[in-house]
C-alpha positions as CSV (number, residue, x, y, z in Angstrom):
1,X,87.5,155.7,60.1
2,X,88.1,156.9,56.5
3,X,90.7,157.3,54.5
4,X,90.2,161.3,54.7
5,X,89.0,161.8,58.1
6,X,92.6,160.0,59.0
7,X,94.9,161.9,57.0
8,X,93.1,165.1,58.4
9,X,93.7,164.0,62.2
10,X,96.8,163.1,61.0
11,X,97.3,166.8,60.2
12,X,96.4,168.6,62.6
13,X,98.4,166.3,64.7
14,X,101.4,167.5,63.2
15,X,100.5,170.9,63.2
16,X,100.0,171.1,66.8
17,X,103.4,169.1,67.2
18,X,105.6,171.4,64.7
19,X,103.7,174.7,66.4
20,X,102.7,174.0,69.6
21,X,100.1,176.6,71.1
22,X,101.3,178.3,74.6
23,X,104.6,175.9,74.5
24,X,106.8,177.4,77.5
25,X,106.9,179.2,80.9
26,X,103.4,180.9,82.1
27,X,104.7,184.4,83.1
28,X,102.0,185.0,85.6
29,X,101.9,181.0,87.3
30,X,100.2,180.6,90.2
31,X,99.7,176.9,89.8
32,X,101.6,174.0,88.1
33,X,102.3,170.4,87.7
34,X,104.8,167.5,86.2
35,X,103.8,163.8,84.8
36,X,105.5,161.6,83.4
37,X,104.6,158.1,81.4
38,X,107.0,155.6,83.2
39,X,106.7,153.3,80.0
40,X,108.0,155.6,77.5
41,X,109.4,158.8,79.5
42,X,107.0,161.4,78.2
43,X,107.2,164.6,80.6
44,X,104.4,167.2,80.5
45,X,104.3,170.2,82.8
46,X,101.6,172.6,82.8
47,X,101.3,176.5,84.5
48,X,98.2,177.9,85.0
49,X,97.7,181.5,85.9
50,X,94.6,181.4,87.6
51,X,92.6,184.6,88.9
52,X,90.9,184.5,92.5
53,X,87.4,184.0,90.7
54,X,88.8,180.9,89.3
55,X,89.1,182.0,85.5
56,X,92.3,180.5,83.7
57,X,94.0,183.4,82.7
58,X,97.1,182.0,81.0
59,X,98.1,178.2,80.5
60,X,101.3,176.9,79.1
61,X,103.1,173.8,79.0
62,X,106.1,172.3,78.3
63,X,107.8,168.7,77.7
64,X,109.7,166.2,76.4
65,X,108.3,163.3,74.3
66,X,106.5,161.6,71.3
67,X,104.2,163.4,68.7
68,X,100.8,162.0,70.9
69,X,101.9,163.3,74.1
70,X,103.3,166.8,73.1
71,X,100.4,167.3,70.3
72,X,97.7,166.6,72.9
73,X,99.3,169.0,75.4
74,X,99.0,171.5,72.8
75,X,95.3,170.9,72.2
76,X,94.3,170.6,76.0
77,X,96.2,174.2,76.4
78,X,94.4,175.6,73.7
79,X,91.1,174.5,74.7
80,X,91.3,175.3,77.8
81,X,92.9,178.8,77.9
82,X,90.4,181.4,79.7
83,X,87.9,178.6,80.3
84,X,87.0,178.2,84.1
85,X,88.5,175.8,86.8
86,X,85.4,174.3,87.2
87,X,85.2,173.7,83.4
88,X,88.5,171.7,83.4
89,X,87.6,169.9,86.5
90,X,85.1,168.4,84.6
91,X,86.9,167.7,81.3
92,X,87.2,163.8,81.5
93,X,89.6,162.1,79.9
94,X,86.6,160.4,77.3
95,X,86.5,164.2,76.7
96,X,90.4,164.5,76.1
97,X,90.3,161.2,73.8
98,X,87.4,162.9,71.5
99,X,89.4,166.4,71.6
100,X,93.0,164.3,70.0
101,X,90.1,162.7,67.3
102,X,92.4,159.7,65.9
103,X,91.5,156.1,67.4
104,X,94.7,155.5,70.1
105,X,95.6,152.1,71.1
106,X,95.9,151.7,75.0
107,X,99.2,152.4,75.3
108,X,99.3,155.5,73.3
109,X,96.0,156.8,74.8
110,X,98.1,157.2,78.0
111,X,100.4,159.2,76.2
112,X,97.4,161.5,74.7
113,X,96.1,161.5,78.8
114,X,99.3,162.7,79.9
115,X,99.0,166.3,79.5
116,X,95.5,166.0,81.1
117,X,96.3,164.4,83.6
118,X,98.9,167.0,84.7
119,X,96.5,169.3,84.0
120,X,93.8,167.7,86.3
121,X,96.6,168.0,89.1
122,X,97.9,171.1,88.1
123,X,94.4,173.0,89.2
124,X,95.0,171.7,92.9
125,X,98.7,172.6,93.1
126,X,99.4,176.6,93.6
127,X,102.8,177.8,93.4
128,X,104.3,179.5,96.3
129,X,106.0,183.0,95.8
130,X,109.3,181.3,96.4
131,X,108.4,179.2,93.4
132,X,107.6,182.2,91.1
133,X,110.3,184.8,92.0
134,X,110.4,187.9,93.4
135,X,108.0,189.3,92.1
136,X,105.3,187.2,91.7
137,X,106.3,186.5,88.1
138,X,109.0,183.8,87.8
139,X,111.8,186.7,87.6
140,X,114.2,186.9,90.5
């Protein structure tokens, strides 16, 4: 890869680190999930709010972890906000891998996957009520 091409990934890297897109609670979840890499501790959760016609409404995410793990949740939340379920069902992670851009050695590409595999979970795991408050909403 060149120099530039690099230093650019590099960038937007730390952008998406230092101002995360959608960081924090989904007011509207209806579905969610948690991962975690074992060898390093990353955490990823993600919240969906996903509308009976399958349209991802909202999706957030929050964690705990290195610069890979969080930047890439960031750049899987922002691609895939108002996209359909069906879209993200077939998001691979080859496709998550080419989203991130810089070249990952094994053990960091499972910090990039993290977020999507949450994400891949998160689609097949709907909240209940109890889960979201009172009213639906995450607000007792």
């Amino acid at each position: 890869m060149p120099l530039e091409e690099d230093e650019l990934y590099q960038q937007r890297i730390l952008d998406h680190y230092e101002e995360p897109f959608h960081r924090g609670k989904c007011p509207a979840m209806t579905h969610s999930h948690e991962d975690e890499n074992p060898l390093c501790g990353d955490v990823v959760r993600v919240e969906l709010a996903i509308a009976p016609d399958g349209l991802i409404r909202e999706a957030y995410f929050e964690g705990d972890g290195c610069c890979i793990s969080q930047a890439s949740a960031s750049m899987l939340i922002e691609q895939i906000n108002g996209k359909r379920v069906a879209d993200v069902r077939d998001f691979s992670a080859q496709d998550m891998l080419d989203l991130f851009g810089a070249k990952l050695t094994p053990n960091r590409q499972k910090c990039c996957l993290l977020c999507w595999r949450a994400l891949q979970s998160a689609v097949y795991s709907p909240v209940s009520t109890a889960a979201r408050g009172a009213d639906g909403n995450g607000q007792e």
